[in-house]
N, C-alpha and C positions, 0 to 999 in steps of 0.2 A: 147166451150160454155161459160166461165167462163171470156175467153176475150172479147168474142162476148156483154156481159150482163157489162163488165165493161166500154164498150168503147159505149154505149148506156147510161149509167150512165153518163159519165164523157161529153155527151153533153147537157145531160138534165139538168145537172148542172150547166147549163150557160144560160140556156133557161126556158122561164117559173116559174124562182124564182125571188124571190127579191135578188138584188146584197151584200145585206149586210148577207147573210144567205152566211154561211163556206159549204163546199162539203159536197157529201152525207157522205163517212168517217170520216171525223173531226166533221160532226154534232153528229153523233153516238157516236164519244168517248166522246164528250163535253155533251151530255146527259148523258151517264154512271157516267161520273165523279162528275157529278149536284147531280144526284141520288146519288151517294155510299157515297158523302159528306154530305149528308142528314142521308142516311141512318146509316152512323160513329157516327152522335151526336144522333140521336134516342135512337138507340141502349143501347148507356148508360144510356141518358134522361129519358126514358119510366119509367122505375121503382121508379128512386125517382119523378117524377113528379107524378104518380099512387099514391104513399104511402105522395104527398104533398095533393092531395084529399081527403086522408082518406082513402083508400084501406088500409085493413089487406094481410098480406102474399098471404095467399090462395087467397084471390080474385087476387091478380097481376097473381097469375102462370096461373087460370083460363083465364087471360087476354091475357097472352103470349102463352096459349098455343091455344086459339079462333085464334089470329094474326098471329100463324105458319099455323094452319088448313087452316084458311081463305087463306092465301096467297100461299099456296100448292093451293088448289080448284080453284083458280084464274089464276095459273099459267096453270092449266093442261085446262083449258077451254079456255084461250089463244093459246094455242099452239093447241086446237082440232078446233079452228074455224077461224084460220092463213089463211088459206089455201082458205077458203071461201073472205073474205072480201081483205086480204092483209096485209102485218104489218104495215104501215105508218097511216092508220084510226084507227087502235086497240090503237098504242104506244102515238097517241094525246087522245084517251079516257083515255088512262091509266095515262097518265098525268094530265087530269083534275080528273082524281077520287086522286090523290095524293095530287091535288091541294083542294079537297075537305076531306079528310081528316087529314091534316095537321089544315086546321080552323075549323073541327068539333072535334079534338081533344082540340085545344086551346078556345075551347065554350064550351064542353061537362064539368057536372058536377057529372052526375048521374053514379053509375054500372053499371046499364041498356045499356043506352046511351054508354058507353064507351068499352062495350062488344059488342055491335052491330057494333062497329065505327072497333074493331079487327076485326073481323068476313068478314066484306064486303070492309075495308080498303086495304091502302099497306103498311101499318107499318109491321115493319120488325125489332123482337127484338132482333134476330141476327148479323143486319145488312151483312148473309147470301147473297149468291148467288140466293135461290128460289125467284122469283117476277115477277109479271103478266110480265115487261118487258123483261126478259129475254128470253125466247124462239124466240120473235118476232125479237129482236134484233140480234139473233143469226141467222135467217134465212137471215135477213137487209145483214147482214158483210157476208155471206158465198156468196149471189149475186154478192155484191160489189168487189169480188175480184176473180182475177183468179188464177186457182189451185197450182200454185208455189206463193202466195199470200199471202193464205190464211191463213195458217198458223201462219204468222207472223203478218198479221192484227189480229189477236186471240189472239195473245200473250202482241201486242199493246195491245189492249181494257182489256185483264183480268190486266196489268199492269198500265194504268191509272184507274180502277178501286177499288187497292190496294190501291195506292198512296193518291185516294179522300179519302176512305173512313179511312185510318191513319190521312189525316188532319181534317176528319170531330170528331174523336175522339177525338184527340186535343181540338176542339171547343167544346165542351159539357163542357171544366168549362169558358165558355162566360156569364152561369146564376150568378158566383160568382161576377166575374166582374161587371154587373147590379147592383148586388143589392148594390155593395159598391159606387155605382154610386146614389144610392137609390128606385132602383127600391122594390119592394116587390119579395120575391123567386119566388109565384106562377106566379107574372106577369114576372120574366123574363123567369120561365119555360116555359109558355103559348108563349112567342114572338118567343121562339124558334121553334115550333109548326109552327107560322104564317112563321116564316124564311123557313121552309120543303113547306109549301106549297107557296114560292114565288119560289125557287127552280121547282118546278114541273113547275107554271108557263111559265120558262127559258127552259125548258126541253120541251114541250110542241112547243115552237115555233122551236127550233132545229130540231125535228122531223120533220116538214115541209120542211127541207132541202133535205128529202130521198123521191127520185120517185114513183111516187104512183104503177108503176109497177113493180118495184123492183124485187119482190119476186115471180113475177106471170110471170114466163114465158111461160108457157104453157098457148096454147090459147082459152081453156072452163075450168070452174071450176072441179075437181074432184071429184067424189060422195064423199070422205070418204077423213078421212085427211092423215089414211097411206093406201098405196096402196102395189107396189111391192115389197116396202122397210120393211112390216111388221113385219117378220120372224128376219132380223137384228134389226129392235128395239129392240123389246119385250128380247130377247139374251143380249142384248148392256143393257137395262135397270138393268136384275136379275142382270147381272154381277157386274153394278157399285153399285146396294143394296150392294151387298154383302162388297163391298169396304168402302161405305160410313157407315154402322156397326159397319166396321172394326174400322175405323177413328174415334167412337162417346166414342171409350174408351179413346181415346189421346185429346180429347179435348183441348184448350186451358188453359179454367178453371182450367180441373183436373191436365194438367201437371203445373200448378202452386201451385194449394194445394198440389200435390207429393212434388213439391221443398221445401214446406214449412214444409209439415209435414219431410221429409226424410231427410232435411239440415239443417232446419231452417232458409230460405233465406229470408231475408227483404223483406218486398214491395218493396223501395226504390230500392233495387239491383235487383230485380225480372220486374219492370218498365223497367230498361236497357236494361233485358235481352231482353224481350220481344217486346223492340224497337228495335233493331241488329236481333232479329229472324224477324221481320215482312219486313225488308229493305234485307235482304238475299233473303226471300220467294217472295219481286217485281222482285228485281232480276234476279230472275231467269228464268222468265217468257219471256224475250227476249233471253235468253239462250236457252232455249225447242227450242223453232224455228229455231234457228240457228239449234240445235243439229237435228231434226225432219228432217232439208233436208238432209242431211247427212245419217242417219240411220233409217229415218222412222218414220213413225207415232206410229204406235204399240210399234215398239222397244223403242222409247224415252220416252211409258210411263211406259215399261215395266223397262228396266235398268238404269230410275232414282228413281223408286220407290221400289227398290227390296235394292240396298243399304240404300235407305233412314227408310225402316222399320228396318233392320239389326243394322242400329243406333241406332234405339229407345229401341230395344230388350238389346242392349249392354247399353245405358244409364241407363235403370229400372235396372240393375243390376253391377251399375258402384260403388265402393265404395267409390270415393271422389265429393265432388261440381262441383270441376271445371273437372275433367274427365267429368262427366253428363251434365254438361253445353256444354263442346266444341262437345259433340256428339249429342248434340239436335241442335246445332247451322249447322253443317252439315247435320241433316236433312230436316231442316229449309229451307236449302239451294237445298234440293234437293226434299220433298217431294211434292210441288207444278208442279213441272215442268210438269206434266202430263194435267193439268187444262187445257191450251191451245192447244197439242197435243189432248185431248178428244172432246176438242168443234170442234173442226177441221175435223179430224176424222168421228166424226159424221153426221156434215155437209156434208163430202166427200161422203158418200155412200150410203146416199137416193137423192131421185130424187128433185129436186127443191122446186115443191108444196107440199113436206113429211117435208121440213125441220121445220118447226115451230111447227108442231104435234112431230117431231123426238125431239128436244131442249128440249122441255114440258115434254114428255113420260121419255126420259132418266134421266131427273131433279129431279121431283118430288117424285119417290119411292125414289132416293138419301135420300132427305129431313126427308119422313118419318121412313126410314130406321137407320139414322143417331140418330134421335131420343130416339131409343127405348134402343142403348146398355150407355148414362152415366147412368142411374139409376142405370144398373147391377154394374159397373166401380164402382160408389158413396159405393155400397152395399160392394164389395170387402175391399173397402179401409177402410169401418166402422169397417170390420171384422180383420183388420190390415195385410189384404194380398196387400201391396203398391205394389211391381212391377208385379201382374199378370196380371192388364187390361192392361200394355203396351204390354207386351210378347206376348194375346192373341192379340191386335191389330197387332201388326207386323206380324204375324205366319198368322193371317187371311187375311192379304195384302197380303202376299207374294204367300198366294194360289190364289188369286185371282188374278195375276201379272200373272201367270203360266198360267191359264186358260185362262186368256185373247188372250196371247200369242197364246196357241193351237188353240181356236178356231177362231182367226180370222189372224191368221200370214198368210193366202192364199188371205183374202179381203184386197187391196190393194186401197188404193185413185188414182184419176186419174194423180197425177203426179208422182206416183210410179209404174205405168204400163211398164214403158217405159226401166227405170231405177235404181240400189235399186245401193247403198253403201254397203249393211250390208247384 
């Protein structure tokens, strides 16, 4: 199936486009890359541009947390009506609404206005994985490739998506630059804005690269957007709540206020670290798929993340810096590897017209799941218990590493029917 759908791609590819538009694959990663470099300089952007308007504290969280809402709701009504339309017409709307709130951000002056702009926009204060693109995009690459493939174009796209969105971090201090240029802060906050949505623009026409039937193999629409495959989502979804919970007490954030409050580690050296940790964790992403044909799908996400939490348990209770350091740097190195192994995975075991409801469904409880434990984490460390959120992070991965394991080490993807390594 999976050859049959690539080798249909790869002539439409040459028929029916314009000659200057790249493959369906390389439009897909040159879109993610547009996006996640957008969504790198937002990210940091967002708040002091809020707080160069006039927003007080409260109103920015209220703001960030409309933009996380909105872009969960957005995602999961992408992915429930994939199936209906196709992803190639959703991912050019979705790019015109990027393109449209990116200049109604760099216009917007009101609270009002700029809380309606989170709510219905794609800004993404995270600059996270949740976004209307995402599931469509995920359904795009699981077509595009056949099942000894797949894998590895997953691990492609989540590593050119690492990459943009560290260079788009970088660029968030381009407003310094402006203004010593003489621009005013707000207007070069504001151009940054118009740059997001010249971005979607470019994003926008890429998308036109992917076959309009891609995703629609099957030859009538299906009532519903999961069908056989239901029983597996819904399973695949709690599971990964439960993982992504897990994950909300290790945060980035908090594991740098740990170093700070627990070593006293400079910003300056804390920068470093966390540039070596974030080039470990792209790293690694071409690693998984190596590792994944080898041992499996389950297994690569199961026994890279089972050492990788064991690390973190052993760092929150390391007594020196650089002991703590070189064990986060090792998880670093290992706790992503499952991202591509997961998107894959998942892809693998619903049925075609499921996969953009599948991508959405298992995404979005992530998101809001992930949410709810820094507060507890935050409340912990107030009370000066610094290593228990990572302990319970790890202990709750590692259950849900187990679980996964059990319940699905018999559901096998289709290039693991044949033959297993492990």
């Amino acid at each position: 199936m999976g050859d049959q759908v690539q080798q249909s791609v790869a002539h439409s590819s040459g028929h029916g486009r314009g000659t200057w538009l790249p493959g369906p694959a390389a439009s897909l990663y040159l879109a993610r890359a547009l996006r996640d470099f957008g969504d790198g300089f937002v990210a940091v952007l967002l708040v002091i541009y809020l707080a160069e308007l006039g927003l007080d504290a409260f109103q920015i969280g209220i703001v960030a947390t409309a933009a996380l809402l909105g872009s969960a709701l957005l995602t999961l009504g992408a992915g429930l009506v994939g199936h209906r339309f196709g992803p190639r017409p959703l991912l050019v709307l979705a790019s015109a609404l990027m393109v449209a709130t990116g200049l109604a951000l760099a216009a917007a002056q009101s609270y009002a206005v700029l809380l309606l702009i989170a709510c219905i926009g794609t800004i993404n204060p995270t600059a996270g994985s949740v976004s209307i693109f995402v599931p469509l995009e995920h359904a795009v690459l699981a077509d595009l490739a056949s099942d000894r493939q797949r894998t590895r174009m997953f691990a492609t796209y989540s590593l050119t998506g690492a990459l943009a969105a560290a260079c788009g971090a970088l660029a968030a201090g381009s407003p310094d630059l402006l203004v010593t240029l003489g621009w005013t802060r707000l207007a070069a906050l504001q151009a940054m804005f118009v740059l997001y949505a010249v971005l979607g623009v470019a994003g926008g026409l890429l998308y036109l690269g992917i076959p309009m039937g891609t995703a629609a193999a099957a030859s009538h629409t299906p009532p519903a957007p999961l069908g056989p495959s239901r029983r597996i989502v819904w399973r695949l979804a709690a599971l990964f709540s439960v993982d992504a919970f897990a994950g909300g007490f290790a945060v980035q954030a908090l594991v740098a206020l740990w170093l700070f409050q627990r070593f006293d580690l400079s910003l300056a050296a804390a920068a470093v670290f966390f540039f070596w940790a974030g080039l470990l964790t792209a790293g690694s992403y071409p690693v998984a798929a190596w590792l994944a044909g080898r041992i499996g799908l389950i297994n690569t996400m199961v026994f890279t993340h089972i050492p990788a939490s064991l690390c973190l348990i052993l760092a929150a209770l390391a007594p020196t810096l650089e002991f703590a350091l070189a064990l986060l740097l090792m998880r670093a190195a290992l706790t992503q590897m499952d991202v591509p192994a997961r998107s894959s995975y998942v892809m693998a075991v619903v049925t075609p017209p499921e996969r953009a409801a599948a991508a959405s469904i298992t995404s979005v409880p992530r998101s809001l799941a992930a949410a709810l434990s820094p507060a507890l984490a935050g409340a912990m460390f107030a009370a000066g218990h610094l290593a228990w959120p990572f302990v319970i992070c790890g202990v709750l991965k590692i259950g849900y590493d187990l679980a996964l394991l059990w319940s699905f080490r018999q559901l096998k993807p289709p290039e693991e029917r044949v033959t297993t390594s492990f």
